[in-house]
N, C-alpha and C positions, 0 to 999 in steps of 0.2 A: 202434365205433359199430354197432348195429343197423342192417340195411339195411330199409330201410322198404319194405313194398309198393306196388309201381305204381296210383296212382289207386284205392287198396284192393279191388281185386282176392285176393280174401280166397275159397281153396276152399271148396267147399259140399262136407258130407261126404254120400260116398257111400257104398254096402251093395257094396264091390267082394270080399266073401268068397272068393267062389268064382271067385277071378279066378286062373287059370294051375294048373288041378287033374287033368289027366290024369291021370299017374301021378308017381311019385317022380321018377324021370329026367328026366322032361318036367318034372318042377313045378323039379326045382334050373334046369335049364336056361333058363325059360321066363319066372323070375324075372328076369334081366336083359333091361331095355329099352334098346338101344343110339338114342339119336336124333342124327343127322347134321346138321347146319346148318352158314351160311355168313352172311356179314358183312351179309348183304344181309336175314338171315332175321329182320324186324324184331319181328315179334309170338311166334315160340319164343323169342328174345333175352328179351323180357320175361317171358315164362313161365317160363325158365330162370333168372331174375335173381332173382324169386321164391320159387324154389322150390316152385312151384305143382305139378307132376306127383311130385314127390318126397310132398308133402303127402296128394294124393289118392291117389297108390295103393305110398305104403309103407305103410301097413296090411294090407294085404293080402300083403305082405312082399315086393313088388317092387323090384327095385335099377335107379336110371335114371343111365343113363352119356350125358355129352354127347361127341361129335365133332365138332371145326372143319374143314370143306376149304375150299378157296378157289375153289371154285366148283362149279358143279351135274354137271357130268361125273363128277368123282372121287367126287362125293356119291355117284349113283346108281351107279356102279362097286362103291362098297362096297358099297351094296345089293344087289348081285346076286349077289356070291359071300359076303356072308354075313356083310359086317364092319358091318352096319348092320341094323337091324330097320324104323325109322322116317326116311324124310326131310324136313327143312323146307322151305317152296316152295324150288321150283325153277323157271326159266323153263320156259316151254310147248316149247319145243324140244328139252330132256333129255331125257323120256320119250321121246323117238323116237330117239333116239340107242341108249339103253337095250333099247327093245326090238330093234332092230335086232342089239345086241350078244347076245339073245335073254334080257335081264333076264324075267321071273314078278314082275309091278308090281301093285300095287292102287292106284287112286287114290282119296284118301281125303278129300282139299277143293281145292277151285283160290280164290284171289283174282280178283275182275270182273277186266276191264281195265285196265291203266294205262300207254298208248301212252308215254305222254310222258318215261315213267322213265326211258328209256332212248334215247342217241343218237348220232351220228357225231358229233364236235367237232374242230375244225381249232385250230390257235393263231390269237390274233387277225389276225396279220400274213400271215396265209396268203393267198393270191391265188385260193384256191380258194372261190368261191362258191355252186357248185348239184352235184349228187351228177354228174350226167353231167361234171363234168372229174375226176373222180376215176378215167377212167380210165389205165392206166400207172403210176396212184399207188401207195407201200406203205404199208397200212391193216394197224393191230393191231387183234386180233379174239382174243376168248375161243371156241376151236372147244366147238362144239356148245350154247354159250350163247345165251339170246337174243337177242343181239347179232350173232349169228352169221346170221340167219334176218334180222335187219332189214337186215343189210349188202347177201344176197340179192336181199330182197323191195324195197328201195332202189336197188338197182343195174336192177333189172328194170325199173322203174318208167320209170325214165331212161333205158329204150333198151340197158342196159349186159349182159353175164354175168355171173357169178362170175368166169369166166377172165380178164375183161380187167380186174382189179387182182390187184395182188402182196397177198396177204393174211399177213398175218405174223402164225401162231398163239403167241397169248401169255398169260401169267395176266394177271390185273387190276394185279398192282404192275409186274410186266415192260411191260404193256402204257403205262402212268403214265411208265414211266420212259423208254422208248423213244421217245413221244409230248413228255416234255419237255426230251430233250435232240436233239430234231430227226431222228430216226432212222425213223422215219415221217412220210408225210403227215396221218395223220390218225388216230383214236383211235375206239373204238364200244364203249361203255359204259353203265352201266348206275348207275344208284342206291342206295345213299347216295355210290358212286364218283362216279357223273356230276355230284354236289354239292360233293363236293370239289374237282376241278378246277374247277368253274364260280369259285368263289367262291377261290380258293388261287391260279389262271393265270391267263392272258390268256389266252382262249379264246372261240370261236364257236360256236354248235350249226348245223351244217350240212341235217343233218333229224333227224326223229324219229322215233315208231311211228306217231303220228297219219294214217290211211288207210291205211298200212300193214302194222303188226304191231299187234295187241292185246295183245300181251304179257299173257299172266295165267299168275299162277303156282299151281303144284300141290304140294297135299303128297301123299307115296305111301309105301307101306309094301311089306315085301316080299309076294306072294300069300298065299305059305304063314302069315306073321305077321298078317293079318288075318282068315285062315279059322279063324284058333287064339282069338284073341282081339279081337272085333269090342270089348268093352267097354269096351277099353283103347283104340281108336282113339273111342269113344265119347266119352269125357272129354278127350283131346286135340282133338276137334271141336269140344265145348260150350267151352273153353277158348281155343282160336281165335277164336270166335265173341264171345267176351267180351273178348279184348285189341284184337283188329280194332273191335270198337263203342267202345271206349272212345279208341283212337289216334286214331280219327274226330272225337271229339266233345270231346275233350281233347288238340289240337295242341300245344302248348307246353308240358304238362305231360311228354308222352309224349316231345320234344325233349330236353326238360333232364334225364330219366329215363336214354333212351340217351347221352347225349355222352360218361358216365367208361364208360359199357359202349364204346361204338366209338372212344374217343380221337377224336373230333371236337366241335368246336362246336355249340351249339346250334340257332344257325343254320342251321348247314352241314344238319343234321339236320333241321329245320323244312323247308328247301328240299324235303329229298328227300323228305321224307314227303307233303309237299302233292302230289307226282304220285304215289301211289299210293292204292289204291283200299279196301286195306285190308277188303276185304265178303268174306268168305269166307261161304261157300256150297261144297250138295251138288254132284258131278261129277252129269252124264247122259248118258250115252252117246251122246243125240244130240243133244250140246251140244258133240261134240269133231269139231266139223268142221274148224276151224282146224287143230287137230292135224293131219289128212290130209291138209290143204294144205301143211302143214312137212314131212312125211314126202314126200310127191311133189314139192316142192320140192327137196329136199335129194336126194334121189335122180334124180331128172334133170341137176343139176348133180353127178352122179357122187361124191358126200361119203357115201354111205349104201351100205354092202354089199347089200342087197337091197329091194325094196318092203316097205315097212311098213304093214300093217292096226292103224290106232291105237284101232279098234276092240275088238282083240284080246287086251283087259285086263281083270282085274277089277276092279271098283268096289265099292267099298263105300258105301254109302246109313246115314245119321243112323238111328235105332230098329232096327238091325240086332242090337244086343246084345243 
């Protein structure tokens, strides 16, 4: 069976000719498009299912390779030594992870906010009610996710450290699994995960990003791969730009789309997407103030090798090609 296009999201051809034409070397090399995504990455999910970027710039005789990680760490890991060119958001807390690790980032779109995707969850029967007795508790946490920075910025709130819980770094299934077979207190997650559980356990949401973390997420490419080909982040921008309005405006379409893409229900899927914001938009350098509150965050609670200027990246801006 044909797979049919999402909400006919149908590429518009572009004059991408003189796309990757240095020289010989550079043009074989420069040909593959490595792009990075994660389970959470709901609109390159659609673009990918598509075949949308394959459409628009094999003509030009580009070869586009997708990578799974399971989460934004390892995403941007690859990106910095070289096993990735392009990544899909990732929470606002990785880049400062990355650069710390002294990744060369370009950021290339963030999604608004979407506080609420993301949260602490206790089992129902948990006796723990408000974030201040969580302390002495052990909480699974995706280090350096966003979840990582709510746990922080939640603890803070209520009087607490980072030091005064047992934080037990986990992936997203380790952290699932340790959270429902009682091996933690509590669980900090993130969407279409935090839907799953909602709707699959008995569970509580204890808090969330709202007043706390704005959680928006980023896409970034490596420096050097947007100084080489702005074009190519051009048409993955305007295509962003077109699955994000459409996820908006067509909820249940875009539901029933991903559930055989994430092996989840509909539902489940419908949930997680109603907290998210899905608007992608240009970065502006002096729009990344949250960022340097992650980065002095994390680094006063001793998680960060040295102070991070999250200003200290490039950006790429829409009409740059």
């Amino acid at each position: 069976m044909r797979r049919r296009h999402f909400l006919g999201l149908a590429p518009a051809a572009l004059g991408l000719s003189a796309l990757l034409q240095p020289n010989a070397q550079a043009q074989n090399d420069n040909k593959k498009i490595r792009i990075g995504y994660q389970k959470s990455s709901t609109l390159l999910t659609i673009i990918k299912a598509n075949g949308t970027l394959e459409k628009l710039l094999g003509p030009s005789g580009a070869k586009i390779s997708w990578h799974e990680f399971t989460s934004g760490l390892p995403l941007l890991e690859a990106l910095n030594v070289g096993g990735v060119d392009l990544s899909a958001d990732v929470a606002d807390t990785v880049p400062v992870f990355a650069q710390a690790a002294g990744a060369k980032l370009a950021y290339v779109a963030q999604e608004s906010p979407s506080p609420s995707a993301q949260a602490i969850v206790v089992r129902a029967d948990s006796p723990l009610r408000q974030v201040s007795e969580l302390k002495g508790k052990k909480i699974a946490v995706t280090k350096a996710a966003g979840v990582h920075y709510l746990l922080i910025a939640s603890l803070k709130k209520a009087g607490l450290k980072f030091s005064d819980v047992d934080a037990a770094y986990l992936s997203p299934a380790d952290g699932r699994a340790a959270f429902e077979r009682g091996s933690v207190d509590a669980w900090v997650t993130w969407d279409p995960l935090l839907a799953g559980v909602q709707r699959q356990s008995q569970v509580r949401i204890l808090a969330d990003g709202r007043g706390v973390a704005d959680y928006q997420r980023y896409y970034l490419a490596s420096a050097s791969f947007a100084q080489a080909h702005p074009e190519v982040l051009q048409v993955v921008f305007d295509e962003l730009k077109k699955a994000g309005t459409q996820a908006r405006q067509q909820p249940r379409e875009t539901a029933a789309f991903l559930a055989p893409l994430w092996g989840l229900d509909a539902d489940t899927i419908a949930l997680a997407n109603s907290r998210r914001s899905y608007e992608v938009r240009a970065v502006k350098l002096e729009a990344l103030g949250e960022q340097q509150r992650i980065a002095d965050t994390f680094f006063a609670a001793g998680l960060l090798p040295k102070k991070v200027n999250t200003g200290d990246v490039a950006i790429w801006a829409p009409g740059q090609a």
